[in-house]
N, C-alpha and C positions, 0 to 999 in steps of 0.2 A: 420442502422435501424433494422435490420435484430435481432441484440440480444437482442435492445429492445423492440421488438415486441417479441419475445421470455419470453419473464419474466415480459409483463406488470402487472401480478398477484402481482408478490413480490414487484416491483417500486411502487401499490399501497396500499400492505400491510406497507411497510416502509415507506411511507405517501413523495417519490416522484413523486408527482403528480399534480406537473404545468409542463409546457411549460419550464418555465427557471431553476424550478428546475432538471427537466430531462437533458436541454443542459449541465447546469456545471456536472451535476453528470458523465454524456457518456463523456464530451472534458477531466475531472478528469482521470476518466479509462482508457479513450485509452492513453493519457499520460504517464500515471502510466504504461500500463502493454501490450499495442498494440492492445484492448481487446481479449486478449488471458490469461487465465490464467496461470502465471508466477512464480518464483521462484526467488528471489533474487540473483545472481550467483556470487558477489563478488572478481571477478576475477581480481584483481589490480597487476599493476606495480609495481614498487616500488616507480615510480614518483607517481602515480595516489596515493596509499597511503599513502604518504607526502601531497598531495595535499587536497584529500577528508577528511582523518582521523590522523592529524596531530598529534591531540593530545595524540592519542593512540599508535606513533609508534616514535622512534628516525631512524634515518637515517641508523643506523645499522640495527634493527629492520624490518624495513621496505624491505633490503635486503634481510633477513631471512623469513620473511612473502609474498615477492612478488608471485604473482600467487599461493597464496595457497589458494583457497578461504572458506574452511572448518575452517582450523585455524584464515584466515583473523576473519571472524562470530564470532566464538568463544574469540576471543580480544574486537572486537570490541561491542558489546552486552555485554559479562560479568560485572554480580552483577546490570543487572540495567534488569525494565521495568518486574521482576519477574523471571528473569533468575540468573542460579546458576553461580559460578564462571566459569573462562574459562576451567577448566579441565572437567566440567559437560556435554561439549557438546552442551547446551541450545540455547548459540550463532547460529549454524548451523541448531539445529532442531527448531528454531522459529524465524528464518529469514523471511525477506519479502517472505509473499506468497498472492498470491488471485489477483485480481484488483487492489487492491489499498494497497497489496503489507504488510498488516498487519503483525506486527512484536512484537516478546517478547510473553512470556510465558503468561503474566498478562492479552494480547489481544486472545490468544488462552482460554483459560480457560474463561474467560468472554463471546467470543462468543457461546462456547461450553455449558456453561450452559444456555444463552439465546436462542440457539436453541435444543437444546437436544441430537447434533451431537457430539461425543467425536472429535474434532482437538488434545486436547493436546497428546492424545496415537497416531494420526493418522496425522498429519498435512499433510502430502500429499495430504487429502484429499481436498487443495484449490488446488490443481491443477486441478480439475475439475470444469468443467464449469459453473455448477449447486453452486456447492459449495460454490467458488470463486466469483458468484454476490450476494449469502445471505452476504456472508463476506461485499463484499462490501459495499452493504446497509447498514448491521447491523453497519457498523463501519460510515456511513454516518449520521445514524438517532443515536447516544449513542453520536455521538459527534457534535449533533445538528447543522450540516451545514445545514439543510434547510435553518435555520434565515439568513445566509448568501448567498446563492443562492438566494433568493428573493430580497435581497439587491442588486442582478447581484455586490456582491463582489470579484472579482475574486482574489485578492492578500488574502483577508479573509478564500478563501475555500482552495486555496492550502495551506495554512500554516497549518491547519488545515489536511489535507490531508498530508503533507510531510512535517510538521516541520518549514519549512521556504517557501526560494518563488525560489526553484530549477526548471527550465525550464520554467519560468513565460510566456519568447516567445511563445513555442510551446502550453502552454497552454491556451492563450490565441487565438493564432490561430483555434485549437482545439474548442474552445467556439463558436466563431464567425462562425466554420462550423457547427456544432451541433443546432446554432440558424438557420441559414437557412434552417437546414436537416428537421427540425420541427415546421418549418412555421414564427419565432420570427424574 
């Protein structure tokens, strides 16, 4: 309760501002990132990257890239989401950061111009607290999960939020505290 009572200003500028929309957005975040603002750290196996990023590695490959997690980034990101190829770097400086872990050049630049804060030159700057729940919001309201938190859709908001329905359990669990935390 404690960091949303911290920033009820910006949950109300970002227009999260019911009850269920607040539980999915906090069980989202702590999910995503422990609410602690985070950094993507990429630190794979060589199983874990056969596993999670298959497509991007052969078995040899994947030997060569285990535990690398800078070059992991840089593979796996390259040419997509506004980032340069893998020799650019792009992969690793626009990895998941923030709350909810926003990723690619395309989501930096976008935030950056909708709040006036340079991320693309600075992206560490989600690692701050402050920073890391504008992101989060801005990245909650541009990619209109309220209609789904009102729905209490919860397979809807995470996919939305990560893609697919990665950790569906713990986020749902996450839900179900965040409703009680808040009266629902």
């Amino acid at each position: 309760m404690e960091l949303y009572d911290k920033y009820k200003t910006l949950f109300a500028k970002y227009e999260v501002n019911t009850t269920l929309r607040k539980a999915h957005f906090m069980a989202q975040i702590e999910h995503e990132s422990g609410l602690k603002p985070i950094s993507e750290n990429l630190n794979y196996s060589e199983q874990g990257l056969l596993k999670t990023f298959k497509k991007y590695f052969t078995p040899e490959q994947a030997k060569e890239f285990a535990r690398k997690p800078e070059k992991i980034a840089n593979r796996v990101y390259a040419n997509r989401m506004g980032n340069g190829d893998e020799y650019s770097g792009d992969g690793w400086k626009y990895r998941g950061a923030g709350f909810t872990q926003i990723t690619g050049r395309n989501n930096y630049e976008t935030l950056s111009k909708y709040t006036g804060t340079d991320y693309v030159t600075n992206p560490e700057l989600l690692l701050n607290e402050a920073d890391a729940m504008i992101s989060a919001l801005w990245f909650w309201k541009v990619n209109n999960i309220n209609t789904l938190a009102d729905k209490d859709d919860l397979i809807g908001v995470t996919k939305r939020i990560n893609g697919g329905t990665n950790g569906l359990e713990d986020r749902s669990i996450k839900l179900s505290k965040w409703k009680r935390k808040l009266g629902l």
